[in-house]
C-alpha positions in Angstrom: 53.6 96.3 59.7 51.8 93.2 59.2 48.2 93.1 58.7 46.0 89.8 58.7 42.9 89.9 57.2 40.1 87.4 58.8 37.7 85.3 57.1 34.4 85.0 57.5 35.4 81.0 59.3 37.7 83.4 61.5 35.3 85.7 63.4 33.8 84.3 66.5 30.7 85.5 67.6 29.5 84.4 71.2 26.0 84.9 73.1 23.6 87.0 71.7 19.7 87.5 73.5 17.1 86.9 71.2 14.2 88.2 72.5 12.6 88.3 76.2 9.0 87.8 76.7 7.0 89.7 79.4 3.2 90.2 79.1 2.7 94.3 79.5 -0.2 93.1 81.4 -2.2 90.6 82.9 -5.1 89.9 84.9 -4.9 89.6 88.5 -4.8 86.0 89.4 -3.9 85.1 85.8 -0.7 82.8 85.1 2.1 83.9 83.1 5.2 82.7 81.2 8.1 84.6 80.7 10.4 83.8 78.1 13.9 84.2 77.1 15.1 83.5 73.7 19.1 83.2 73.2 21.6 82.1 70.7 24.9 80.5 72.5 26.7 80.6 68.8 29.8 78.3 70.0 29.9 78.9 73.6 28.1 76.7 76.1 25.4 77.9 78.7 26.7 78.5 82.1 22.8 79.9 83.4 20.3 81.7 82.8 19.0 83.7 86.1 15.4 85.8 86.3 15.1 88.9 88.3 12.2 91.1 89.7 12.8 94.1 90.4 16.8 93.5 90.6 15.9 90.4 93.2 16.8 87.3 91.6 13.8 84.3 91.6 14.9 81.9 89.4 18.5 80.1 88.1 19.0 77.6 85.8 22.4 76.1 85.9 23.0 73.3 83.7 25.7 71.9 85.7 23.1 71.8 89.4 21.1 69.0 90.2 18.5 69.8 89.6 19.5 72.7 86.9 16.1 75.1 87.7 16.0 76.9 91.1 13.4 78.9 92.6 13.7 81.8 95.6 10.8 83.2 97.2 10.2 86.6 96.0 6.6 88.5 97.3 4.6 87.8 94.3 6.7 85.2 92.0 4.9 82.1 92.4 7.3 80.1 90.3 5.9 76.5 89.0 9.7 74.5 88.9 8.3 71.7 87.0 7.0 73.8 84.0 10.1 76.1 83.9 13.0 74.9 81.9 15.9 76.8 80.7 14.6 80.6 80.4 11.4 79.8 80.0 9.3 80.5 83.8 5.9 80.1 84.6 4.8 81.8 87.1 1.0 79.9 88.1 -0.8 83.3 89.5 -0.7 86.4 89.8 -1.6 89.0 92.2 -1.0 92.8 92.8 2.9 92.3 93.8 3.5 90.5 91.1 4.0 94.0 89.4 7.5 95.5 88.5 10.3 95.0 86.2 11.6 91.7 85.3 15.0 91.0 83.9 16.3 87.9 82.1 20.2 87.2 82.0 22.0 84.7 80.6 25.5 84.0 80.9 28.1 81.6 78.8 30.7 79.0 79.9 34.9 79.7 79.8 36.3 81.4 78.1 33.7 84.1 77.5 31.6 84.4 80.2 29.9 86.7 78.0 26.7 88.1 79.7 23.9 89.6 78.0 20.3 91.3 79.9 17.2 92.6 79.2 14.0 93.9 81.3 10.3 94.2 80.6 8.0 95.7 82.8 5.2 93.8 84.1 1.3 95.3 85.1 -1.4 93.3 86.4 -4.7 94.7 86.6 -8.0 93.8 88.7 -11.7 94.2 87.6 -13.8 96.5 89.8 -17.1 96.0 89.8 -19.6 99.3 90.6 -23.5 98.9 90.8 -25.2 101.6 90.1 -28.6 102.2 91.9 -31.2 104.7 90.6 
């Protein structure tokens, strides 16, 4: 038997999530940024996509022109020019802007390692009562 022990230098590690960003809640009509923190360790970035309520609204793909891609979804109003990578703002919000929102980012060959995570999302309105005696 022949056994090979690895170094430290040996062991690969590959895509790992950081940390994804959802407000619990916001106020209707309120923006919001949602953010998604990763670590490619030695593989490259093949995209990063955003889902809402397992509908995808957003792509980034280094290799399109232009990389950042928005589809209409009810309630995701995606600003392109302030999104980059996994970061998306989203400039309102209303009432169907509510749900659960899922980042997942995916690495290059040879891995195509993919790693996901959700956070739900509530928005909130004021309601105003007047009281009359």
């Amino acid at each position: 038997e022949f056994l090979e022990l690895l170094s430290a230098e040996d062991v690969v590690y590959g895509l790992r999530l950081q940390k994804v960003e959802v407000p619990t809640a916001v106020r209707r009509g309120d923006p919001v940024w949602l953010n998604c923190t990763y670590d490619l360790e030695s593989d490259d970035l093949y995209s990063v996509k955003w889902y809402k309520n397992n509908v995808e609204f957003y792509r980034y793909l280094p290799s399109d022109d232009p990389p950042g891609q928005k589809y209409d979804l009810l309630g995701v109003y995606v600003n392109l020019s302030q999104s980059k990578l996994g970061n998306v703002y989203l400039s309102s919000s209303d009432l169907n802007t509510e749900g659960t929102y899922r980042c997942e980012v995916s690495a290059e060959a040879p891995s195509f390692q993919t790693e996901r995570a959700e956070r739900e999302l509530q928005v909130y309105g004021l309601v105003w009562f007047e009281f009359r005696a």
